[in-house]
N, C-alpha and C positions, 0 to 999 in steps of 0.2 A: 194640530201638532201635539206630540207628545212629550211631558217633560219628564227629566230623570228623577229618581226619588233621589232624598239627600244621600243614604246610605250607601246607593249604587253608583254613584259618585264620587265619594269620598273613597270607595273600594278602588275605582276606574283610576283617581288619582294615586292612592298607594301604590298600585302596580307601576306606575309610569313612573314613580319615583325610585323604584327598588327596580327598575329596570336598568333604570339612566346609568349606572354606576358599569354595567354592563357592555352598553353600548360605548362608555368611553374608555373600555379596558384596553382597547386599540391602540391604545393612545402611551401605555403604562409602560415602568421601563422595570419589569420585574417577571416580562412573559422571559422563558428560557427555547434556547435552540434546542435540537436534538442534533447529536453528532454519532458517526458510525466511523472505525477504526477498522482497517481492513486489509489483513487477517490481523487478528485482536490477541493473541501470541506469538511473537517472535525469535529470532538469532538475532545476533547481531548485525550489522552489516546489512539488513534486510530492506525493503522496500515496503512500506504502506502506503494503503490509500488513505485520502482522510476525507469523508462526506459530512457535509454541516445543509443543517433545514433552518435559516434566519424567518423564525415569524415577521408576516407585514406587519408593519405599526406606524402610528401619525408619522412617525418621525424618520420612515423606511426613505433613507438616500438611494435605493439603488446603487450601492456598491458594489464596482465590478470586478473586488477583491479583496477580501479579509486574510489575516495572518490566525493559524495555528503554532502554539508553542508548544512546547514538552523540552522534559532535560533527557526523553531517549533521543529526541531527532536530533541527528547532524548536524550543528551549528546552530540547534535550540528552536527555530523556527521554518515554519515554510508558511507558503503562499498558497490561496485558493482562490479559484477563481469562479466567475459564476457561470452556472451550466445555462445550455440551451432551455427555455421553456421553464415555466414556474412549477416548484412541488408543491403539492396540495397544502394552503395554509402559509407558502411560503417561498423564501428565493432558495433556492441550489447553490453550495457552492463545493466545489471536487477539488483535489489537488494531492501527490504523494510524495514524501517523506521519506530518505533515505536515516535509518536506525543508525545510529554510532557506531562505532568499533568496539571489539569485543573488549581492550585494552581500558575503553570508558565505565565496565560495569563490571570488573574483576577485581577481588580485593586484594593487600596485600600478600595473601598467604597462595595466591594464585586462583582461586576456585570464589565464583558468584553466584548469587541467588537469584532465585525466578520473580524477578518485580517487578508491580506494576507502576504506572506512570502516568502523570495525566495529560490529556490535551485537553488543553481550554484557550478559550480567548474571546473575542467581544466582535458580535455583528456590527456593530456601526451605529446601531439602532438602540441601543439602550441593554439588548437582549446579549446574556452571556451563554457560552457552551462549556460542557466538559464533558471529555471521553476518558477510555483508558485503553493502555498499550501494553502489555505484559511483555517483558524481553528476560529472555531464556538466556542467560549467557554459557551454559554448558551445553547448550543445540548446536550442533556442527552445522553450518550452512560451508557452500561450493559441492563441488562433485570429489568422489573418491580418488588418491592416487594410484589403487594397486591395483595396478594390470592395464591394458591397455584398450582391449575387448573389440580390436579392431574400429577401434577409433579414430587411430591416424593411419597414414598412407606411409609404402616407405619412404626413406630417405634418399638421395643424392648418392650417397656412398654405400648404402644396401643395395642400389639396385645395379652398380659395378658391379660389387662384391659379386652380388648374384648374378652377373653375365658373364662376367670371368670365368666364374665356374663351369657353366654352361659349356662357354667354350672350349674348356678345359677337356671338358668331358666328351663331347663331341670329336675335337681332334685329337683324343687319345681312341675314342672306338674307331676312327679312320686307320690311325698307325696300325691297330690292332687285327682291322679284319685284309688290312697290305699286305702284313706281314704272314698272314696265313696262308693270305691267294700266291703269295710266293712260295713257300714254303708245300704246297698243292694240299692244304690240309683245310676242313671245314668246320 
């Protein structure tokens, strides 16, 4: 049998030692999520998505749902939940966010700036997130008022209106061609 020399030893142990620290980072409560905001500028009023990646860690509960804040979202916070099947490195969790009213980011003099906002908050696990939300409050969101562009059907009372007429016009070409086959004229 062969024995090690001291020096390749004491090397074999330095690694193992400067490894260790490594192998227990699993464990650390300073690894960070990644979160994705979606779409990442807004109107007001608007809907996002919010995606969070919670790194596993010793201390990974399996939570089958963490809170996103922000002072854009509607009532300050929402809920996520955790998706089907794991993302690489970590849990999934999805959930979307109704944006405030444009009334929340309008200043005195009537007119707001394009600002951004964070989402953040805490996996469960040690591991924190933040994202950002940028809310446009001079972006029109809803659809245009002007014109109609055959968008609705008529009305109840348009579609009298317009058989009345109809009729109108019909039993006036009646009286009209009566009165000529009386009169013997074509």
């Amino acid at each position: 049998m062969r024995s090690i020399s001291l020096p390749a030893g004491a090397l074999a142990g330095a690694l193992c030692l400067a490894a260790a620290p490594l192998a227990w980072a699993g464990g650390s409560t300073t690894q960070t999520a990644t979160v994705t905001v979606s779409p990442s500028s807004v109107a007001p009023g608007a809907t996002v998505t919010v995606n969070v990646t919670c790194p596993f860690t010793r201390n990974s509960g399996g939570s089958r749902g963490i809170t996103a804040s922000s002072r854009a979202f509607e009532g300050g916070r929402t809920t996520l939940t955790s998706s089907s099947g794991a993302a690489p490195g970590g849990t999934r969790y999805t959930g979307t966010a109704r944006i405030a009213p444009r009334s929340t980011f309008v200043t005195g003099s009537g007119t707001g700036q394009r600002t951004p906002y964070s989402v953040d908050g805490d996996c469960g696990n040690g591991s924190r997130f933040r994202g950002t939300v940028t809310v446009d409050p001079r972006t029109p969101s809803g659809g245009t008022t002007g014109g109609l562009g055959g968008s609705q059907g008529p009305t109840t009372v348009e579609m009298v209106a317009g058989g009345s007429l109809a009729a109108a016009g019909a039993a006036g070409g009646v009286l009209l061609l009566r009165r000529r086959m009386a009169h013997g004229t074509r």
